[in-house]
C-alpha positions in Angstrom: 0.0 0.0 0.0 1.5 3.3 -0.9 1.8 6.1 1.7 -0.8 9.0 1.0 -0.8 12.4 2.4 -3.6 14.1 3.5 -3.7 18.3 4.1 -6.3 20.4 5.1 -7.6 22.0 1.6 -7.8 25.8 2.8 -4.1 25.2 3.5 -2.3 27.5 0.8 -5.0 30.7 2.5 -3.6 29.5 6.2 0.3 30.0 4.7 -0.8 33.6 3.2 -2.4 34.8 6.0 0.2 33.2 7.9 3.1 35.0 6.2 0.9 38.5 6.4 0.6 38.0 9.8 4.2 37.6 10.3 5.2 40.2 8.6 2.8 42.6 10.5 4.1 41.1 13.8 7.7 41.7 13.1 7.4 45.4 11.7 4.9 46.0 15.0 8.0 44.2 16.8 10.8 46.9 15.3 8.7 49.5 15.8 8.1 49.0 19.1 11.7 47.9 19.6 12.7 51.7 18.5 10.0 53.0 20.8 7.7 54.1 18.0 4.5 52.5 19.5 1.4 54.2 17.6 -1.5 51.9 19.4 -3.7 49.6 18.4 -2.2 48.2 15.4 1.3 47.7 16.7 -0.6 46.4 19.7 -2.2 43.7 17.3 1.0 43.2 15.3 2.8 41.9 18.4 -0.5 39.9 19.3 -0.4 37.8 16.1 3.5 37.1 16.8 2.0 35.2 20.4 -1.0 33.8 18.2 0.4 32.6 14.8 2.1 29.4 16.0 -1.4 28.3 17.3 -2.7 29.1 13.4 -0.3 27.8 11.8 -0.4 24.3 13.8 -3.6 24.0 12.5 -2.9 25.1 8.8 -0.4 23.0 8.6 -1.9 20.0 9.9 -1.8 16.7 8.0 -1.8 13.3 7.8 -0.2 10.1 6.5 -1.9 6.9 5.7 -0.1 3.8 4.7 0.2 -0.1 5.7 0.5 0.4 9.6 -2.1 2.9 9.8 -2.5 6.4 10.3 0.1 9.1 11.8 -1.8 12.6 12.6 0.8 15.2 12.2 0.6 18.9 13.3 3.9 20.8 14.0 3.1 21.2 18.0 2.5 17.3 18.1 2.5 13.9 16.7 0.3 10.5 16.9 0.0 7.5 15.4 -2.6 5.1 15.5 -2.6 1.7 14.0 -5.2 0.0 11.6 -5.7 -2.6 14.0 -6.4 -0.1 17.2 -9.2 1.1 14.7 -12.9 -0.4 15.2 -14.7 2.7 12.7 -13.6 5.6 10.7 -16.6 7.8 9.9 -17.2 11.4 8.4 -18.8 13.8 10.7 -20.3 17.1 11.1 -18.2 19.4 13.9 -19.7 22.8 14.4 -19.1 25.4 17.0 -19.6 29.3 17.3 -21.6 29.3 14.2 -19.3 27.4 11.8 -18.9 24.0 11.0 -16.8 21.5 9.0 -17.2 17.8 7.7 -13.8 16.2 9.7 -13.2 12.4 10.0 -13.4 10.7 12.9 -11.5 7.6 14.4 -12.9 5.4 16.9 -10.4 3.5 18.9 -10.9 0.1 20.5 -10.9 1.4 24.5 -9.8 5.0 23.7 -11.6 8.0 22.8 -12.3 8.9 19.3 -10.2 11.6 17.8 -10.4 13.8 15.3 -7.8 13.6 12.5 -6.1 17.3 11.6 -7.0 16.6 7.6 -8.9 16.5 5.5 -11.5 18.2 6.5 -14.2 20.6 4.5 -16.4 23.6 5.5 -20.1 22.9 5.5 -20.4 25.7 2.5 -17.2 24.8 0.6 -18.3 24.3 -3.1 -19.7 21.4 -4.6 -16.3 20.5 -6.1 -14.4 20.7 -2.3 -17.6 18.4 -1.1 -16.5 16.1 -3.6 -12.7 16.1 -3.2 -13.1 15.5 0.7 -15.3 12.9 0.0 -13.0 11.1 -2.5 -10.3 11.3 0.4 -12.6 10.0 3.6 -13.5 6.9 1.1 -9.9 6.3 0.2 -8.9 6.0 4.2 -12.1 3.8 4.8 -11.2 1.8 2.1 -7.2 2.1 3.5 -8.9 1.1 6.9 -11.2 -1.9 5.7 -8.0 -3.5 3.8 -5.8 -4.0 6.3 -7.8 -4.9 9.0 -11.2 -7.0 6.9 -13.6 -4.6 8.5 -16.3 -3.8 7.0 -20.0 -3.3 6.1 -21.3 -6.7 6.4 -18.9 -7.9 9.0 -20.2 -8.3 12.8 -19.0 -6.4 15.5 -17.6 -3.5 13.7 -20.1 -1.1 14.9 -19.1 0.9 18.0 
């Protein structure tokens, strides 16, 4: 089975945002440095400097799916769970605070279910994003089913 790698699809609007960010922060950072505070938006510069590695552990968030399973990768931490510490793999709607996403979901035999980093999808991304994370949650299902001969059909699989 060949290693596939799975990252968030708003990820290339996390690195610009990112890098604008950063850029604010640091010239906030000089100015403040050379005692040239002017308020509020130096005040905010220097705020994104504390926030961004928080953003950017999310943007760049991804994961890698081969023969031994799956290992959830963000740059403030790593796991890796293996096909056979799987029982279910579903797609599911996570809202808060007025917005929501379609994430997938791994249930673990006696742990908690986690949510992987990617791929994920807003609920109004475009027909053609729907589809795309779609194509990817059925690719780790069928990733999942294959290497451990779960499946629709077979008992005991539901959690």
């Amino acid at each position: 089975m060949e290693p596939r790698v799975f990252r968030p699809m708003e990820s290339r609007s996390g690195f610009v945002f990112g890098g604008l960010f950063t850029i604010g922060g640091i010239v906030a950072a000089v100015r403040l440095g050379l005692g040239h505070f002017s308020g509020f938006w130096d005040a905010l510069g220097v705020a994104w400097l504390v926030i961004l590695p928080f953003a950017l552990n999310v943007a760049l968030g991804k994961i890698i799916v081969d023969e031994h399973g799956i290992l959830s990768w963000r740059p403030l931490w790593r796991k890796a769970y293996r096909w056979q510490d799987i029982s279910e793999v579903t797609v599911e709607k996570k809202t808060g605070r007025g917005n929501g996403a379609f994430r997938i979901r791994v249930y673990r035999h006696g742990g908690r279910p986690i949510w992987l980093p990617a791929p994920y999808v807003d609920i109004r991304a475009s027909d053609k994003w729907q589809k795309e994370f779609t194509d990817q949650a059925e690719d780790i299902k069928a990733r999942w089913r294959e290497a451990t001969g779960d499946g629709p059909g077979k008992e005991g699989t539901a959690r």
